[in-house]
Every structure is written in C-alpha cells, then in structure tokens.
C-alpha positions as CSV (number, residue, x, y, z in Angstrom):
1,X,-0.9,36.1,48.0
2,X,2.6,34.3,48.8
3,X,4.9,36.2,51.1
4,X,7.2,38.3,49.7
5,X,11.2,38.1,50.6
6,X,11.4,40.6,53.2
7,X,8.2,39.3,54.6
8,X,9.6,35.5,54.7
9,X,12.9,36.7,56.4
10,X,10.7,38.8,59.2
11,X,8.6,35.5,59.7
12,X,11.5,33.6,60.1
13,X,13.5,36.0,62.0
14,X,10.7,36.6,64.6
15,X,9.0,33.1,64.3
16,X,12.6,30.7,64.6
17,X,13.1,29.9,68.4
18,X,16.0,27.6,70.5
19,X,14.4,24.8,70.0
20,X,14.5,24.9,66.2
21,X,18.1,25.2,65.9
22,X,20.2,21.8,66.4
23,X,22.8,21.6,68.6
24,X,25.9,22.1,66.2
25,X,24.0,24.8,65.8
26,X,23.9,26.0,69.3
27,X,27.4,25.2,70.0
28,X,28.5,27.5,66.8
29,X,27.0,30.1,68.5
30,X,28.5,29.8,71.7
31,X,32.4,29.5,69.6
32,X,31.0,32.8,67.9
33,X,30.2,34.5,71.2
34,X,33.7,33.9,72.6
35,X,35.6,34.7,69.5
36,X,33.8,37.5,69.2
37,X,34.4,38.4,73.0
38,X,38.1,37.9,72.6
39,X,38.8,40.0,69.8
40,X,36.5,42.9,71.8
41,X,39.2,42.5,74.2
42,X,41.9,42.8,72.3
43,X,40.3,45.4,70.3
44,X,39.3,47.6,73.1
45,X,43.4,48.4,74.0
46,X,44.2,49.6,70.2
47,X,44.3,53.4,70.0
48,X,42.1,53.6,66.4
49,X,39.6,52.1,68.7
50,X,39.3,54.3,71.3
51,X,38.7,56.9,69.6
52,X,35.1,55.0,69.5
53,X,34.9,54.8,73.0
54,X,36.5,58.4,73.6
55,X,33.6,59.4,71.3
56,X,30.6,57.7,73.7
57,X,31.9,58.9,76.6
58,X,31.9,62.1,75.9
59,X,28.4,62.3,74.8
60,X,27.2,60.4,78.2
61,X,23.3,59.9,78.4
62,X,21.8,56.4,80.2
63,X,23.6,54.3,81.8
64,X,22.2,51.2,80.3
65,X,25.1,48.6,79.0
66,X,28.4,47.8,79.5
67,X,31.7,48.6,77.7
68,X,33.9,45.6,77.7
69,X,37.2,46.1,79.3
70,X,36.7,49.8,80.6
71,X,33.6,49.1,82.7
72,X,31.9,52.1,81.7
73,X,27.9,52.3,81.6
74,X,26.4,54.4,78.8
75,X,23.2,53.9,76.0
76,X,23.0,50.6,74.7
77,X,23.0,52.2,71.0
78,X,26.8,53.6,72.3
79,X,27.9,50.4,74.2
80,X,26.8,48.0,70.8
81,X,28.6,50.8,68.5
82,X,32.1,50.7,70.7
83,X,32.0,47.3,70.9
84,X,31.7,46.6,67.8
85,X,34.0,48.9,67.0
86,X,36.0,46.9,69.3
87,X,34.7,43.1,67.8
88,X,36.2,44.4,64.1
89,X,39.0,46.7,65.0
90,X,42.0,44.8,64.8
91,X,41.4,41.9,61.9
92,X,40.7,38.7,63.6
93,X,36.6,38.8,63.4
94,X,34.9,36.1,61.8
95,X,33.9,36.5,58.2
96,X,30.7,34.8,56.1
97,X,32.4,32.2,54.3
98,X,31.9,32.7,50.8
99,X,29.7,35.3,51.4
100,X,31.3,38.0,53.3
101,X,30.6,40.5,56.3
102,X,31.2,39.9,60.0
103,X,28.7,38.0,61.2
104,X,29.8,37.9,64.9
105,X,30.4,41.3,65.1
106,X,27.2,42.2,64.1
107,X,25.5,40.0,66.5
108,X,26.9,39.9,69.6
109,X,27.6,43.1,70.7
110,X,23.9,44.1,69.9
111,X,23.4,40.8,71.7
112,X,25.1,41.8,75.2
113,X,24.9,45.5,75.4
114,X,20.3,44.5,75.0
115,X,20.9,41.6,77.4
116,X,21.5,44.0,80.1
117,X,19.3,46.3,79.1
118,X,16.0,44.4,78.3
119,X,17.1,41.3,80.9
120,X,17.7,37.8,79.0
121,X,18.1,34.4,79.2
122,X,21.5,32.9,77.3
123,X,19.0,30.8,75.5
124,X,17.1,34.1,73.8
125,X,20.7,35.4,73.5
126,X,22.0,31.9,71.7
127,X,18.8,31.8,69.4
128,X,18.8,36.0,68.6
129,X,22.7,35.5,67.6
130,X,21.8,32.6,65.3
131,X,19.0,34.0,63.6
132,X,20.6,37.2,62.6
133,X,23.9,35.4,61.4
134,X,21.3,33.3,59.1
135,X,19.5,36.6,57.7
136,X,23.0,38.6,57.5
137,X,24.7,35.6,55.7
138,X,21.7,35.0,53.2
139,X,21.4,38.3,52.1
140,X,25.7,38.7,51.5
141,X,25.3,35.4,49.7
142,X,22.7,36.8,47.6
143,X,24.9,39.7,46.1
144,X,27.9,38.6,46.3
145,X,30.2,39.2,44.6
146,X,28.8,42.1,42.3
147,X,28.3,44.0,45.1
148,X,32.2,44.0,46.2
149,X,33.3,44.5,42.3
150,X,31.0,48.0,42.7
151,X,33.3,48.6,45.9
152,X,30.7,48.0,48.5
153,X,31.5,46.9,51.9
154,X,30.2,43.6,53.0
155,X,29.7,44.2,56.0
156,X,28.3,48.0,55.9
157,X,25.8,46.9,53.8
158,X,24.8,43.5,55.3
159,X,25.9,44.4,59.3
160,X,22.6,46.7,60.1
161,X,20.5,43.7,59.0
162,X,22.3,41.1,61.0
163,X,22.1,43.7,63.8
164,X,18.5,44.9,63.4
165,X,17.3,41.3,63.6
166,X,18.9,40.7,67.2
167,X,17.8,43.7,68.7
168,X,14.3,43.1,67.1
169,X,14.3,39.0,68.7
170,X,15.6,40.8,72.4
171,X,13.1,43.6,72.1
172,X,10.0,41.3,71.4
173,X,9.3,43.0,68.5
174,X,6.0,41.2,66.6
175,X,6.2,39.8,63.0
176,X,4.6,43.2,61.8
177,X,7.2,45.3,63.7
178,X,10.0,43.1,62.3
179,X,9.3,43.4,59.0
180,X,9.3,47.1,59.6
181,X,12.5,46.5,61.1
182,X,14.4,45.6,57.9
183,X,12.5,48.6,56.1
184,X,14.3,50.6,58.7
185,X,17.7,48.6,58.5
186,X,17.6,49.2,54.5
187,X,18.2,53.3,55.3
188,X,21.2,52.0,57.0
189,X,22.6,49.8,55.2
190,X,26.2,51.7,53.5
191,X,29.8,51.5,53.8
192,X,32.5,51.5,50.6
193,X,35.9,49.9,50.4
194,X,37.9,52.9,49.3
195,X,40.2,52.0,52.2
196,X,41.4,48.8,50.8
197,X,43.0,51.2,48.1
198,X,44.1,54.0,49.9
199,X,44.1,52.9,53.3
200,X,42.0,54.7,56.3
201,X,41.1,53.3,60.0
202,X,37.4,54.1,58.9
203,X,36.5,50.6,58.0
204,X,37.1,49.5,62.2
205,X,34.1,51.5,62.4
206,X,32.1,49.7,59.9
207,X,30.7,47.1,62.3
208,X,29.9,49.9,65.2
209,X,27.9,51.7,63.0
210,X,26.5,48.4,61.6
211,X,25.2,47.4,65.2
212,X,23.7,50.2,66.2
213,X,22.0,51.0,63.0
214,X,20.6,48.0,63.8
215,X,19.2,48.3,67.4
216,X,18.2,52.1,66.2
217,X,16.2,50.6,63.6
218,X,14.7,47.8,66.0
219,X,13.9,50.7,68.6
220,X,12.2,52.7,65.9
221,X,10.1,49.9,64.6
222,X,8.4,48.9,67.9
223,X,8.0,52.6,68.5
224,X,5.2,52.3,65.5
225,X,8.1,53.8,62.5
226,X,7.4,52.2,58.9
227,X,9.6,50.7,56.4
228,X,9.0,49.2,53.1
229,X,8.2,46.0,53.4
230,X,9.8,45.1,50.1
231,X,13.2,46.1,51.5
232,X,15.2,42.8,49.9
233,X,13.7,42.6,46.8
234,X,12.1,45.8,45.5
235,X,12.9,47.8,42.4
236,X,14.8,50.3,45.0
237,X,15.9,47.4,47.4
238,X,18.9,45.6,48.9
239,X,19.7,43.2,45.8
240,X,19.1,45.9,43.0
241,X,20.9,48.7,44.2
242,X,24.0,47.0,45.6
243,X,24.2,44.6,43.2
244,X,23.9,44.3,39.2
245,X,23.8,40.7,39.7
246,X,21.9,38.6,42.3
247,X,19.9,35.5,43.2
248,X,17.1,36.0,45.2
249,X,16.5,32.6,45.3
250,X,19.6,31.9,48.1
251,X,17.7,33.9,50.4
252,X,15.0,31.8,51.8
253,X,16.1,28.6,50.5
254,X,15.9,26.1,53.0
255,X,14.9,29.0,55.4
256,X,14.6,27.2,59.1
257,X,15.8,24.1,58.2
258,X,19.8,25.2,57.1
259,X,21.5,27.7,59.4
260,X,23.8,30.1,57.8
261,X,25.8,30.7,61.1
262,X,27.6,26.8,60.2
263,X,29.0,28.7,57.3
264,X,31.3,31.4,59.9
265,X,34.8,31.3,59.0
266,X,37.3,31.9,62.2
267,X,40.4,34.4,61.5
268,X,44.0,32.7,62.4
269,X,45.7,35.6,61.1
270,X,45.1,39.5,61.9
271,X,44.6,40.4,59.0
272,X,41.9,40.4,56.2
273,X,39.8,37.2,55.0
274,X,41.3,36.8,51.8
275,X,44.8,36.6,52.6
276,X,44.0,34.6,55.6
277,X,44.9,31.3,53.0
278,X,47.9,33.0,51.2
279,X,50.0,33.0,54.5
280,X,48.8,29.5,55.5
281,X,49.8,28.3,52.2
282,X,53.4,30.2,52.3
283,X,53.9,29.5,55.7
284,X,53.8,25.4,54.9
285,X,56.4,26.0,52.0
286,X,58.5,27.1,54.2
287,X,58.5,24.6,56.6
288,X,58.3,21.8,53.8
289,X,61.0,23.7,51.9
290,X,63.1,25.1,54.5
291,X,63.1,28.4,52.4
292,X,64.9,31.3,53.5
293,X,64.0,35.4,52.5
294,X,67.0,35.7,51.0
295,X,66.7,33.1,48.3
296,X,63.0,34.3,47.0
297,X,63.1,35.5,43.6
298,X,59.6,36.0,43.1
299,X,56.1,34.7,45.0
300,X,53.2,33.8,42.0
301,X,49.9,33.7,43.7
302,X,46.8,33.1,42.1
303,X,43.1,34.0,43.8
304,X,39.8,35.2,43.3
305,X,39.2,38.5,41.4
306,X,37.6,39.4,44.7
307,X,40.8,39.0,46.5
308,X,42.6,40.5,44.2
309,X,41.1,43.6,44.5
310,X,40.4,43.4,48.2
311,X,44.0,44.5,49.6
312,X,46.3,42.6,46.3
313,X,48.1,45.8,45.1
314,X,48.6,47.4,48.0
315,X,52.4,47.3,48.4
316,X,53.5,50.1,50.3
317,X,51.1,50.2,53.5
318,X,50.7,53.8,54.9
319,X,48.6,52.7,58.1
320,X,47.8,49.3,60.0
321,X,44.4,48.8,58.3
322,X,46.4,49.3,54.6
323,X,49.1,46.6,55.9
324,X,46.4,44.1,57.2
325,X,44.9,44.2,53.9
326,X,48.0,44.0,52.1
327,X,48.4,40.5,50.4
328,X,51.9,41.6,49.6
329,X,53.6,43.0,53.3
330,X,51.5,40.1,54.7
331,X,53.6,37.5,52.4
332,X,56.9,39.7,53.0
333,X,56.4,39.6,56.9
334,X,56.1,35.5,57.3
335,X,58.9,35.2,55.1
336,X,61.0,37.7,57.3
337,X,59.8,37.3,60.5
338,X,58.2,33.3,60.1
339,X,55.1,35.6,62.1
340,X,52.2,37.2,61.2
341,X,51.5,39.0,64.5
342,X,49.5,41.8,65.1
343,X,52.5,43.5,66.7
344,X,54.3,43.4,63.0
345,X,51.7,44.9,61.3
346,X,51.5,48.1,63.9
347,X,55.2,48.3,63.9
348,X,55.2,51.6,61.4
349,X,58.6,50.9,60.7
350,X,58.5,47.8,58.6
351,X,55.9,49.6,56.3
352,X,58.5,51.6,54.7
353,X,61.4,49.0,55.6
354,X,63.7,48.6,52.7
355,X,64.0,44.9,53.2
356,X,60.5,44.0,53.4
357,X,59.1,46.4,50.8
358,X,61.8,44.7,48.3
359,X,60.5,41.1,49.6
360,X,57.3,42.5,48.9
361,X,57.2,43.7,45.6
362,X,58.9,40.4,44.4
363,X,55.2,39.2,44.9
364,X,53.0,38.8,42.0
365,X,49.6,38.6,42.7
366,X,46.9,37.4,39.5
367,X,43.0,36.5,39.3
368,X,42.7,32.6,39.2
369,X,39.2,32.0,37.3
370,X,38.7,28.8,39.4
371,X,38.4,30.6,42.7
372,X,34.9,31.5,42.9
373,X,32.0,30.3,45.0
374,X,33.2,28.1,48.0
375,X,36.8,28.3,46.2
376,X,36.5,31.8,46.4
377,X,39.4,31.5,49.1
378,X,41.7,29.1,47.6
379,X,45.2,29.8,46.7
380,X,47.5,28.5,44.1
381,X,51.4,29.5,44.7
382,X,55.1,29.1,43.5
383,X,57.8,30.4,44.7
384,X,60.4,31.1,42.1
385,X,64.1,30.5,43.7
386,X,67.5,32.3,43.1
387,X,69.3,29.2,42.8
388,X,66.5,27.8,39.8
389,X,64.6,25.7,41.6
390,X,60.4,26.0,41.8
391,X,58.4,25.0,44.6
392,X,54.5,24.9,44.4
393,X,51.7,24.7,46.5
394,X,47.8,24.9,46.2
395,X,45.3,25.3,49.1
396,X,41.7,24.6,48.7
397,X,40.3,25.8,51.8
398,X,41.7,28.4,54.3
399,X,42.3,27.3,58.0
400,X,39.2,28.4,60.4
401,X,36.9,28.1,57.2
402,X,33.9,25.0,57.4
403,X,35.6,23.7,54.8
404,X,38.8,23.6,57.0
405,X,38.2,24.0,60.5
406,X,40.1,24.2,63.3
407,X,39.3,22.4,66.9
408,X,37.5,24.2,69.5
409,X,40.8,23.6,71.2
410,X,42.5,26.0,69.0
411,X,39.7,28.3,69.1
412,X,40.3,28.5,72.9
413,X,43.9,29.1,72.7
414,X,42.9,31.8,69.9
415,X,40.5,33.4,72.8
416,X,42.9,33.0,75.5
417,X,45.6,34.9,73.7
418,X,43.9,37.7,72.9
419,X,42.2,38.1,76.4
420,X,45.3,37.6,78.0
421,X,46.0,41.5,76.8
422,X,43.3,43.1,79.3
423,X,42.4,40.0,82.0
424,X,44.3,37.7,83.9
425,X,44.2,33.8,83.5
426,X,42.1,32.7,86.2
427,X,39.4,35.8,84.8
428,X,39.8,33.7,81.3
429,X,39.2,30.7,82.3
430,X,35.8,31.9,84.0
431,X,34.7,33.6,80.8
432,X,35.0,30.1,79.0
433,X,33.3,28.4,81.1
434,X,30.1,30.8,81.4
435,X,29.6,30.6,77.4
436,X,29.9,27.6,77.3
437,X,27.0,26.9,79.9
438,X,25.5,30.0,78.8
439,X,22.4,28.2,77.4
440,X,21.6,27.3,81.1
441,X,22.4,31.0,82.4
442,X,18.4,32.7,83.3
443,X,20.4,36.3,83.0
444,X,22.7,36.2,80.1
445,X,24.0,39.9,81.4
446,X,25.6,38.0,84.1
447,X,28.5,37.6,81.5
448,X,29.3,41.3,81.0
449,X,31.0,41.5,84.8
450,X,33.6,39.5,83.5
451,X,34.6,41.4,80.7
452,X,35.5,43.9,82.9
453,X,39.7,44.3,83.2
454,X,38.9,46.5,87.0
455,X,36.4,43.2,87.8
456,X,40.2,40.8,88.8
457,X,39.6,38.2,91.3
C-alpha cells in the first residue's frame, strides 16, 4: 500500500541527513540559528517575557539545559518553552514566507536546550533545524490561508510539529517512533488569534508552548506512547479541522529534493509579518518625497485579506503586542518619528498620544485581491496630500523575504544590535563566529556558554 502523508513526512523527517541538504541550504540554517539567537537575547530582557522564565524557575526540577542570558539550568521541556518564549517575544522572529508560523522559533530553541542534554554535533543540530522548518513550513502551506480566516494561529497550530520533529532527529527516535511523534504533536497543536483584535501578551507564548509540546511529544513517543498515524490527513486531522480548504498535495511535493527552510522570511521591523512591507514601502516615500506628518491627509493601503485582518483595524493599541500588530500606529510612528523601533512601540504613551492616534486614523487600510500566494505580502500605497498633490508607491516583495533578501551583512548587523542589549561586543563577535563554523563543532552545546550575559570575557 503507498505511504500515507503522515507516514511520508516521518520517513523524511527521520530518514533526511546533512548530507542531503545543499549548502545554501546549510548556510540558511546557520543565518536562522543566529537570528533566532539574537532575538532570544533581546527577548529575554522584556518583562512580558519573564514572566516565562519567572514561571520555570519557580517550578525547578533537573538541571538539564541552559536559559540564554540568565544562565540558569532547569528541564529541557522549561529551557525550550522560555526560550522560545524569548525567540518570539518581542516581533522580530522569522516567519514562513507565504505560509506563516515561526519557523526558527520553533526549531532552535528545541535545538539547543536537547543539544545539551542528549550531546550533539552542530552537524545533527544544522540537519534537525532544517528538517523541521521543511515539515513546519509544508504543513502551514497546506492550509493556509483558511486556517487564519477561522482565526487560527499559525504558529500554535504548525509550531509543535516543527518542534516535535527536532526533538525526535536529536532523540534518535526510529521511523516508527516518529510517526508516533506527529500523532502526539497533533494533541498539541492550538493557539487562536483573538489578540490581534483585542490585544493580549498571550501570543509571546505561542512559540514556548509550541517547543515544548514538541519535545514532550518526542519524549513520549520513544517512551512507546501512540498516535494516529493519519495525523495530517485524516477525517479528524491537521488539514480538516483547521482548515475548510487545503491542498494536501503541497505537503510532500518534492519532499527531500526542495527545502522549505529557503522560503524563511527575516523581520527588519519589530513588529508583525504583514506590516513588515507597509513601513518599507512608506518609509521610501518619504525619502523620495521628502514628506512631512503634518501634510498627510490620508494613507490608502491595499493588502491581502489576510493582512487585513491580522492587526489592520487595530487603531487604538492598549498593550505592546496590540501596537506591534497595528498596521495603523505602525504607519503613524515612521511618519512621526522616521523609526520603527522597539522602544516606540513599548513607550505606553504614544498609544493614546493625540498626535499619533490622529495620524493614525487618517490611514485607510482595504483587501487588494491581487495579494495572495507569494504576493500575499505586497503593498500598494498613496498618500493623499493637504496641499492636492498624490504620491504612489507599490511594493512587491517585503525586505528580508526570499523574494527580497537582505545580505548576510545586514543580517549580522540585525544580530549585533539586538545582542548588544545583554552581551558585550567582543562576546558578539565570538557568538558569530561559532555558528558560523558550527557545522565543524563535535559538541554543538559548546554554543550555549556564550549566550550567557554573567559568561563576559
């Protein structure tokens, strides 16, 4: 009988090794492991966050992996869940392109927090980050975007599979065990998007609970624990109950031979995915146009239904997560402050500031029927003027995105920034330079000493 869908993903995910993946492919992996390290760090001094990490410390137990910054030891189910906390906590995570979910955030903290646990090379750790980006990004791909329209998360439903497949790679789990595995990962598999309407830090904690679903699942699996091994594609499965429409088809196409983790999308801005291009694309008419605040009469933008919904009529932000998904405050603060920093949108005073509420509700926001599938991120804009005039723009492709991307170069000065909150430049500069040779590293735990702020040289 041929394999069925879940059964073709756990071949693939147990069966795919280093030497599969070309090197573009390896070299993605490594830019994912440092983004993903540098938004950790940031992440890790934001109070929403610690109230993760305040959470795991207070329920102790083994001291098996690292928390990044803080140092402290605790079960590597806690360490993955802070951490990823952490890697998603403050907006500037990668994101599927065109699919959704977080890819990196899934991965790597499950990644580091087994590395030290189960002992690794950086080549198993390269190879286990690749192969669940692939699986998480397929199976986004394959519901998307129904399954956002019915309010699910991306990432809460996709995460624990992304998650589940590392941990099952660094735990040895055999192809049996792994199809189990994404049985398991199915009963975790959750999260809505009610906080893009009404706002609510819950969704930081999306990706913790994501990652250590995931190793739970992985755990339970090699412990002899069944799932159904019709998971994806069953009556009650993954693409029927979060989705009304699907293709299954995307899921195993060119399975081993096209790598879904080429497809990651890097955040410029801290803030969500879909506005990511709307500030790009404003910020450029102001520099072309020289425009000022005060001569803005009204902003028309046009983009996806998806991104419409995901954060377009929130106007009035009543905490940081509801300003970082605001299209509108987002718009209001580059043409106030020519910044997008994640300092404006944690200052509580411009959410209610008279000026930039005004700027912002001059914003009018509607669904473009063009923008779907790889345009799904586009942006069409004009920028009506007091004095008459009309100035127009239109961006295909969002900076960081595959379709756009930006140098490693500026991914480096992305990383460096956002360590530069917890370590000091000499520490940054050896954290660069042990992912990038990490493929050559025996012990990829010899990593997590650096992320440790009390570990300055």
């Amino acid at each position: 009988m041929e394999m069925g869908v879940t059964e073709k993903l756990a071949a693939h995910a147990t069966n795919v090794r280093y030497e599969d993946m070309p090197q573009e492919v390896i070299e993605k992996a490594k830019d994912c492991l440092l983004d993903q390290i540098g938004v950790e760090l940031v992440g890790s001094t934001l109070d929403w966050n610690k109230i993760a990490y305040r959470y795991v410390v207070d329920m102790g137990g083994r001291a098996e992996s690292t928390i990044v910054n803080y140092g402290t030891k605790a079960p590597a189910l806690d360490v993955a869940f802070v951490n990823a906390t952490f890697g998603q906590g403050c907006e500037l995570d990668d994101v599927g392109f065109a699919a959704g979910g977080h890819l990196s955030a899934a991965t790597v903290p499950v990644g580091l927090a087994l590395s030290e646990k189960e002992g690794v090379s950086g080549k198993e750790l390269l190879s286990a980050i690749v192969a669940g980006c692939d699986v998480m990004y397929r199976l986004l791909l394959a519901v998307r975007p129904s399954s956002g329209k019915r309010g699910f998360h991306s990432h809460g439903i996709g995460g624990p599979f992304g998650a589940m497949v590392v941990a099952g790679r660094l735990l040895g789990l055999n192809r049996e065990q792994m199809l189990h595995a994404f049985g398991i990962a199915g009963s975790h598999s959750a999260g809505t998007m009610e906080y893009d309407q009404t706002g609510g830090e819950i969704k930081r904690v999306h990706a913790g609970i994501a990652a250590r679903g995931g190793i739970q699942a992985a755990m339970l699996a090699r412990l002899g624990l069944t799932g159904p091994p019709t998971i994806i594609e069953g009556k009650r499965g993954f693409c029927r109950v979060f989705a009304d429409q699907y293709d299954m088809d995307v899921i195993t196409r060119d399975l081993g031979a096209d790598f879904k983790i080429m497809r990651i999308w890097f955040k410029m801005y801290p803030c969500v995915a879909t506005v990511q291009g709307v500030i790009d694309t404003l910020a450029s008419l102001i520099e072309k146009h020289k425009i000022r605040a005060e001569e803005v009469e009204e902003i028309k933008v046009g983009i996806s239904e998806t991104s419409l919904s995901h954060g377009g009529a929130i106007y009035e932000p009543r905490d940081v997560a509801s300003a970082q998904f605001s299209l509108p405050f987002s718009l209001a603060l580059r043409l106030l402050k020519n910044n997008n920093d994640l300092s404006l949108y944690m200052d509580s005073k411009l959410w209610t500031d008279p000026q930039v509420l005004a700027l912002a509700r001059k914003v009018k926001s509607y669904a473009d029927p063009k923008a779907k599938g790889d345009q799904n991120y586009n942006t069409t804009m004009e920028i009506k003027l007091v004095d008459g005039r009309s100035v127009k723009a239109f961006q295909e492709y969002p900076p960081g995105s595959p379709l756009n991307p930006v140098s490693r170069d500026e991914l480096r000065k992305k990383f460096k920034k956002l360590a530069a909150a917890v370590m000091p430049d000499n520490r940054i500069e050896e954290i660069i330079a042990m992912v990038e040779r990490i493929d050559q590293v025996d012990d990829a735990a010899k990593l997590v000493p650096l992320l440790i702020q009390s570990q300055r040289s």
